[in-house]
C-alpha positions, 0 to 999 in steps of 0.5 A: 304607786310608789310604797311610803312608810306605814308608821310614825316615822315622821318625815321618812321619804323611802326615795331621799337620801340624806347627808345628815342621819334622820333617823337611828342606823338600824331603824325598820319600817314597814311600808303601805304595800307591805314591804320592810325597809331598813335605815342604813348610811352607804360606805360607797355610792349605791347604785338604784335597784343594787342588791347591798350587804348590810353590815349589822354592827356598823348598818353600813350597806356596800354593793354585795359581791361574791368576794364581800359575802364570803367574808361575811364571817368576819364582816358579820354582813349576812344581810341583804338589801335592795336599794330602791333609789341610789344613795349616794357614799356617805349618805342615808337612806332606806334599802328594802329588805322584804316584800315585792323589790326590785334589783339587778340580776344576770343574764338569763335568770329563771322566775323561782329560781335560786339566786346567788351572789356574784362577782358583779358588785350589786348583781345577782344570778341564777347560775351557781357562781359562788356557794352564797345564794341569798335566800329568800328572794325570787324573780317574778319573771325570767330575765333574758337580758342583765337588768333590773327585774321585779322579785319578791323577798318572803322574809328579810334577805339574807347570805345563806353558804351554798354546796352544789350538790350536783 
């Protein structure tokens, strides 16, 4: 079963995107299965189950690459979300940002492993790529194959910078 919105959100539908806001830029919702959602209009089209960059002033989301997380400095896009359903440019909706979510990865992802962004917009990795891991996020299972997979975020998602120390 699908998760809904677990509060008085009237009309809160976490699959419908809308051309029109319904709700404030920003608005948090906790859903049945636990999961927290954020309300956010996308500056592009949001591909389904791609990780996005939540920009905090504006609660604009863009597929998160390597390239936009390190500017996240500038950008104040530190947040990460998953989007469950697509939205198309322009429009709102709801990005997961906590719970079980399911999103894009790589090749060859390891279950517990340590995931970081890369240059694939809305694609995550186990491999050290670049020095932004996004914390807080794990696959469940390994990934053999560049697909969706399901995760779980323990706390909201976000751009934590990252030194190999090997």
């Amino acid at each position: 079963m699908a998760a809904t919105i677990n509060s008085s959100l009237i009309g809160a539908n976490l699959t419908q995107y809308h051309t029109t806001a319904q709700f404030a830029l920003g608005t948090t919702a906790l859903a049945t299965d636990g999961s927290l959602y954020q309300y956010v209009q996308a500056s592009e089209n949001i591909s389904q189950y791609g990780v996005v960059a939540i920009y905090g002033k504006t609660q604009t989301v863009r597929l998160l690459e390597t390239s936009i997380a390190n500017a996240a400095g500038n950008l104040n896009s530190r947040f990460v979300g998953f989007a469950q359903t697509s939205i198309a440019s322009a429009a709102y909706g709801w990005v997961a940002r906590m719970g079980k979510v399911i999103f894009q990865v790589a090749d060859d992802c390891a279950s517990g492993a340590r995931l970081f962004t890369t240059a694939t917009a809305g694609v995550l990795d186990d491999a050290t790529v670049s020095e932004c891991f996004v914390a807080g996020v794990q696959l469940v299972t390994t990934s053999s194959l560049a697909t969706a997979m399901t995760g779980y975020a323990a706390c909201p998602a976000f751009i934590s910078m990252y030194t190999n120390p090997a």
